[in-house]
N, C-alpha and C positions, 0 to 999 in steps of 0.2 A: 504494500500500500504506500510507505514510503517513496516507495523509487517510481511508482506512478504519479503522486503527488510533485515530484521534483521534475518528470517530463511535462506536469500539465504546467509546471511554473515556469518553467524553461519554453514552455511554447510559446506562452503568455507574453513572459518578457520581449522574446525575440518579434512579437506581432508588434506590443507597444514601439517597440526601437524601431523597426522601421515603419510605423506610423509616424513616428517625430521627426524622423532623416524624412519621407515623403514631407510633413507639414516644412518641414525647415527650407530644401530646398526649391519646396514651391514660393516660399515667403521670398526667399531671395532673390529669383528671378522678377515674379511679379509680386511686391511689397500690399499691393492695395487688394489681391484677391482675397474674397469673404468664404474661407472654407468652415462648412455648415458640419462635415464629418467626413471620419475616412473609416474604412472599412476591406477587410480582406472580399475579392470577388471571388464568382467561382474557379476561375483560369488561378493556378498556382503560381504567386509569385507575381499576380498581377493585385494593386489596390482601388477600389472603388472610393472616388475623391466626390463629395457633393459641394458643389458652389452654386449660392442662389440659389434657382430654380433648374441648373443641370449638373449632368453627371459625367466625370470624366474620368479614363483608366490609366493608372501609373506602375509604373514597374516601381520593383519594393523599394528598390536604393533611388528613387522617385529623378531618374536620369530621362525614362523615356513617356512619354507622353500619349494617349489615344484618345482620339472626340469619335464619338459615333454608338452606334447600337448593338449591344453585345447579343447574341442570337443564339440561342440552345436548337442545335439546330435537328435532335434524333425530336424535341417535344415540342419544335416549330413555334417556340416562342419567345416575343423579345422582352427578354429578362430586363431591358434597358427602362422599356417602357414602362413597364411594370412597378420599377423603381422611382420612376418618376411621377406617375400617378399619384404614387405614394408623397411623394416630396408636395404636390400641387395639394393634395387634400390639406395637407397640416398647414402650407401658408393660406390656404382659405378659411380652413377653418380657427386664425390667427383675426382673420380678419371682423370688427364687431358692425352688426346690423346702420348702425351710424355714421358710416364710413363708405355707405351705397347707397345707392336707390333700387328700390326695391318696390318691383310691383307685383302686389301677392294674389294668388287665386283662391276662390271662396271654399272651394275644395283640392287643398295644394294634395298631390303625392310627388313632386321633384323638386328639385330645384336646380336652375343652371344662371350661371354667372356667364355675363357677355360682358366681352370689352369691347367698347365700342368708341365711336369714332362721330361726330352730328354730325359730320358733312358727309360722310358714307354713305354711299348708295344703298347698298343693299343693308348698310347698319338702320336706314332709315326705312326700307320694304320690314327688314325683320319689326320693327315699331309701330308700324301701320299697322300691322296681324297681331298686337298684344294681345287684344283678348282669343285671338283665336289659340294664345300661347296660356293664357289664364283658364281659359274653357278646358285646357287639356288636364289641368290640376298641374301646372307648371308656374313655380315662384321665378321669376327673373330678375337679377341680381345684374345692376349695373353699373360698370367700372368703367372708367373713362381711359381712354387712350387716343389721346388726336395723334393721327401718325405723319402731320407735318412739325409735330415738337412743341417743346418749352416754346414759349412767346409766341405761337401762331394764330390765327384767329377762329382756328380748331380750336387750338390750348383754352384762349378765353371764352369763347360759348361754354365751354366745360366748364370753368370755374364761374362762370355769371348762372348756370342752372345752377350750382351749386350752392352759389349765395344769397339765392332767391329765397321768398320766404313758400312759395308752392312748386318745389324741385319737382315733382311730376309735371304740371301743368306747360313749364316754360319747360322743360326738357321735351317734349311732345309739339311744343309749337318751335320750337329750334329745327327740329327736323323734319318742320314742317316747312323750314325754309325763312321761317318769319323775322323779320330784323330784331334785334334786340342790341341793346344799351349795355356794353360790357360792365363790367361789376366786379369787386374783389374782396376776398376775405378768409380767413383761415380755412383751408380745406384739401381733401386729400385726393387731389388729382396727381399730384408727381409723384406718390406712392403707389396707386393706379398701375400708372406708368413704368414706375422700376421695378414691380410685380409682373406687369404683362413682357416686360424687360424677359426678366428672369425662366418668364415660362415661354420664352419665344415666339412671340406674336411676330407673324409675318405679312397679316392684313386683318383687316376689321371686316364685317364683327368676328370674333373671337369666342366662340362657347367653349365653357368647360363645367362639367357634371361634377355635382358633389365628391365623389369619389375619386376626379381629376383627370377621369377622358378627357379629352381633346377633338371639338367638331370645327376644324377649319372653316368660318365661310356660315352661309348663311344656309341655315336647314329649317322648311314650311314646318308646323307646328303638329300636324299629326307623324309626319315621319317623325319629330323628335320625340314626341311621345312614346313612341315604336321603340325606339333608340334606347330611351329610357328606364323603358319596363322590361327592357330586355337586359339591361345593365343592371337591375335591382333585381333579380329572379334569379 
């Protein structure tokens, strides 16, 4: 028993040390990266590094580096994804009711977070069909992403629905194209932003399911439904 005890400390040790030689020489190279954790993968001798909202693979003496999707490939599944799921639920679920808008249905069973965008086309088609997205018993959760940046006049329609005192109402007549009168005041659109950063928004809108699917792109409210109750079953 002893001499198992002293291989499982000795495994131990050796996982912690090169966890710190990975943390270190990643720190070194790039000083400002936010490593959230590290962790042994399945590949031996390969570590899984979480930053923000991805994932990237390091060899143990943290010399070589890998971006992409790691794929089990006899049980055809991407173990990358999977992981990352995981990462998006817990920064969502980080996130407090206060901090969205949030149009809820009178009989919810989902909820999906859209980042979205007011000047968006189809951010603004998906908005038009809200109730047909409330009728489905789907809460929708909205987070702002203008994907022309800080100081655009995306950026500020964001922050003016924001500071309004009926954030549904002018959020709904914003993408409905209607002029409004920019406006300022503490709110959490550039957290939005370095969130949808993090989980790599590559266009608006942007849905993601409780759980932390990923639906690129604008999807009609019964298919999402469909989507949904198939991902909770």
């Amino acid at each position: 028993m002893k001499i198992i005890a002293l291989v499982l400390l000795c495994f131990v040790s050796v996982a912690q040390a090169d966890e710190a030689t990975i943390r270190s020489n990643l720190k070194r190279i790039i000083p400002s990266l936010d490593i959230k954790s590290i962790s042994p993968s399945p590949i031996k001798g390969v570590y899984e590094v979480t930053i923000g909202g991805d994932i990237l693979y390091v060899s143990e003496e943290g010399k070589y580096l890998l971006q992409g999707h790691l794929i089990d490939v006899a049980a055809r599944k991407d173990l990358t994804e999977a992981k990352l799921a995981a990462v998006r639920q817990k920064a969502l679920a980080s996130l407090s009711e206060n901090e969205q808008i949030i149009f809820k249905s009178d009989n919810p069973k989902y909820d999906i977070y859209v980042f979205t965008d007011i000047d968006c086309g189809y951010c603004r088609k998906l908005h038009s069909e809200i109730d047909q997205y409330l009728a489905q018993g789907i809460n929708v959760h909205y987070l702002f992403y203008p994907r022309a940046g800080l100081g655009s006049d995306s950026y500020k329609k964001a922050v003016t629905v924001w500071c309004s005192d009926d954030r549904k109402k002018v959020l709904t007549e914003a993408k409905q194209g209607k002029k409004m009168e920019f406006k300022t005041c503490e709110n959490p659109v550039m957290k939005h932003m370095k969130l949808g950063h993090e989980f790599g928004v590559q266009g608006t809108p942007m849905l993601v399911t409780r759980k932390g699917t990923i639906f690129p792109g604008y999807v009609p409210a019964a298919s999402l439904a469909k989507a949904l109750a198939k991902e909770n079953n």
